[in-house]
C-alpha positions in Angstrom: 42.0 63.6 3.2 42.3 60.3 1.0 46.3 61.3 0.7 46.5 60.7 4.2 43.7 58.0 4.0 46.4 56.3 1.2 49.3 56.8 3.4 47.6 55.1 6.6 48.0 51.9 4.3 51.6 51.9 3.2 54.2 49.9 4.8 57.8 51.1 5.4 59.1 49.9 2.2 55.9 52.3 0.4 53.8 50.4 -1.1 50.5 48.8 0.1 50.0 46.1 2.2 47.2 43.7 2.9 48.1 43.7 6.7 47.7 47.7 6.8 43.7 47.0 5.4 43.4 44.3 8.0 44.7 46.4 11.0 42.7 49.5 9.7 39.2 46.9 9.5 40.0 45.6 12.6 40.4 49.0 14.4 36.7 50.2 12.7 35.1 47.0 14.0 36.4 47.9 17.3 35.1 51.4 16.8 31.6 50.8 15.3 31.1 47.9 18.8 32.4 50.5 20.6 29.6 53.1 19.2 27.0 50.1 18.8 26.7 49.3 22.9 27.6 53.0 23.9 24.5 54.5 21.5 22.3 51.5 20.5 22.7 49.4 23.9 24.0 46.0 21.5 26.0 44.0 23.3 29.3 42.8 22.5 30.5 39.5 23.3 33.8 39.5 25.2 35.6 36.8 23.2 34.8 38.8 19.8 36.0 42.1 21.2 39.5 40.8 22.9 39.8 38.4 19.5 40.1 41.8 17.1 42.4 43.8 19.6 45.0 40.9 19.5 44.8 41.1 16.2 45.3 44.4 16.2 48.2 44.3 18.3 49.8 41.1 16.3 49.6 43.6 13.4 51.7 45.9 15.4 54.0 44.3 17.0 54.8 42.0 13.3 55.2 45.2 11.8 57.6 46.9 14.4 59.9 43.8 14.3 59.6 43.9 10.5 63.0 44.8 9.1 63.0 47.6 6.2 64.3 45.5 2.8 67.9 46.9 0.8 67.4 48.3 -2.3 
């Protein structure tokens, strides 16, 4: 389980990247709001929520433009 834990944070050129943590925060903050005003009835505010997904998916599209660096 932490292999794969490990591996979730590598970039395409293998080695670990800052933006990976970020990305992998950012999608547990989504997850635990998520749980927090399904279970516990907290609320959310809108501009917090829709502020981590575009993060999220400024993460994703940055790294699938990213070009894989010659050796």
């Amino acid at each position: 389980m932490s292999e794969f834990l490990k591996d979730l944070l590598k970039d395409k050129t293998n080695g670990y990247s800052l933006r990976e943590v970020v990305i992998a925060i950012c999608m547990l903050l989504v997850v635990a709001s998520f749980v927090a005003q399904l279970v516990f009835n907290i609320a959310t505010p809108e501009y917090m929520f829709y502020s981590i997904v575009s993060l999220i998916a400024a993460g994703c599209f940055g790294y699938s433009i990213e070009r894989k660096p010659n050796p």
